[in-house]
N, C-alpha and C positions, 0 to 999 in steps of 0.2 A: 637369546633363543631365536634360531631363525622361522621364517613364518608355516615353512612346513612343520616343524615339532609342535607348534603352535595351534595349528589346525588339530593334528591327529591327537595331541593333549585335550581340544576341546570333545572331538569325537569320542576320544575314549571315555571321557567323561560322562558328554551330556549325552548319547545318542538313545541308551536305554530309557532313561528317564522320556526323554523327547518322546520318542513311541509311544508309552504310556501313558502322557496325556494327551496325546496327539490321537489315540486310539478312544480316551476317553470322548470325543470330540467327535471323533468319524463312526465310529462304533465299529472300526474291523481293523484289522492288523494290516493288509496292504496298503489302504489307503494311508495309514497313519505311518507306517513305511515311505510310500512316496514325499508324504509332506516331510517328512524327517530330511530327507534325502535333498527335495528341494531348498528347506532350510540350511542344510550345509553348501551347498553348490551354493547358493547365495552369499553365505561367509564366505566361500575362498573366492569372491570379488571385491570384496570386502578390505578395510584398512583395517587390519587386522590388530595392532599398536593401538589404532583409534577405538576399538571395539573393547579393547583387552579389559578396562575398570566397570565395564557393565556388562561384559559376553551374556549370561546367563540369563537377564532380563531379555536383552536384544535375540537370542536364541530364542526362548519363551515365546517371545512376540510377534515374529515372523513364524515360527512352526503354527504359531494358535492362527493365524490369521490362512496360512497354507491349508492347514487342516478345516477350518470354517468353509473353506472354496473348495475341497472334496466334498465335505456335510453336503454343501449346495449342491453340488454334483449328483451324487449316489440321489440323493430327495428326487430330484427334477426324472434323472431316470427312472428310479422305483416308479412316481407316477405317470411318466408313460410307458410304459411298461406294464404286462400284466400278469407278469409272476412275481414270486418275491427272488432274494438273493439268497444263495443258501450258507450257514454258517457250518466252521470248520467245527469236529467234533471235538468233544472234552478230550485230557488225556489220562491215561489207563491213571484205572484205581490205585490207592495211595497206600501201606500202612496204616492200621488201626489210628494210631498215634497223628500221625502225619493229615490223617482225613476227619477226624473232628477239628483241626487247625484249620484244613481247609475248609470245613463247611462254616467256621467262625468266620473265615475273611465273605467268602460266600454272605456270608449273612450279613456282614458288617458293610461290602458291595451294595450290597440290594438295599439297606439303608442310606448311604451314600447316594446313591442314586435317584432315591426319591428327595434327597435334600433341593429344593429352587438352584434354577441353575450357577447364580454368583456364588453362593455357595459354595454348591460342587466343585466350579472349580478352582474356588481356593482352598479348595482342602486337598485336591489333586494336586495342586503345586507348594504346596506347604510340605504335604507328606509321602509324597510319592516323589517327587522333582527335589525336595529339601531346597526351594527356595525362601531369601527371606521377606521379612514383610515389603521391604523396598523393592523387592526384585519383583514380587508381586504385582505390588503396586505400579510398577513399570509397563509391566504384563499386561494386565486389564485394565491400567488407565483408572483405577478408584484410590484415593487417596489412604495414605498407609490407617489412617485410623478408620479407615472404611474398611482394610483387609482385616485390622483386626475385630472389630465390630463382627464382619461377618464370619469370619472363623469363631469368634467366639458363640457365638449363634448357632453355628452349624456344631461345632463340639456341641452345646449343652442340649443339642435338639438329638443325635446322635445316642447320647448317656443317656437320656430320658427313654429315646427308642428300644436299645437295644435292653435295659432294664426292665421293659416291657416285654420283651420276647423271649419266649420258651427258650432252653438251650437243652438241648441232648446231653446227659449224662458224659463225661469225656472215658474214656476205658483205661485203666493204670495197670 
């Protein structure tokens, strides 16, 4: 495989995933866009052969680290600055069916979110990126029985939460 199918292989792959943790990170879609963007421009300088038995770690790794230096970024501006930034609106309403689903991720998000941050984000990369615990571990640099420690942590804290919380009736 020459090293162009190589790239676009990995882009088709990881690019999606990358944003979304990359967003969970920055808290907006452009920013998490750029960092995505600048993590591929980086792979194609890259020996891409030498990359090939850990991409998605090494992907992981440099997005988190791109996306950390936008976080800094937007922070530093918001406070000097003296408005806020304004967010993109929802998108139109869903089917009955379709919007109790979504107010479960909705809900199951906003618990997520309160989980401590190592947590968070290896649950974002466990289950949203479908990486594994090594890739993980690669990622944030914590030892694989530390990712699962903490995933198992955040799942049972998770079950506990949302067993706690009211849920609306679903419509059939």
């Amino acid at each position: 495989m020459s090293d162009d199918e190589f790239f676009h292989q990995a882009l088709a792959r990881y690019e999606r995933p990358l944003i979304s943790y990359a967003k969970s990170i920055t808290g907006d879609w452009d920013s998490a866009k750029d960092a995505v963007q600048e993590t591929f421009l980086r792979l194609s300088r890259e020996n891409l052969k030498a990359l090939e038995p850990r991409l998605a770690a090494w992907l992981f790794a440099v997005c988190r680290t791109r996306a950390i230096d936008y976080r800094r970024k937007v922070v530093r501006f918001v406070s000097s600055a003296d408005g806020n930034l304004e967010s993109t609106p929802d998108e139109a309403p869903e089917p009955p069916a379709q919007l109790a689903q979504a107010e479960d991720r909705a809900q199951l998000s906003e618990l997520i979110a309160r989980l401590p941050e190592k947590q968070r984000e290896v649950v974002k990369l466990k289950f949203e990126a479908g990486l594994s615990y090594r890739e993980i571990s690669d990622v944030t640099k914590h030892s694989v029985g530390n990712v699962g420690f903490l995933l198992h942590t955040a799942i049972q804290t998770l079950r506990r939460q949302w067993n706690q919380t009211p849920h609306l009736p679903t419509l059939s």
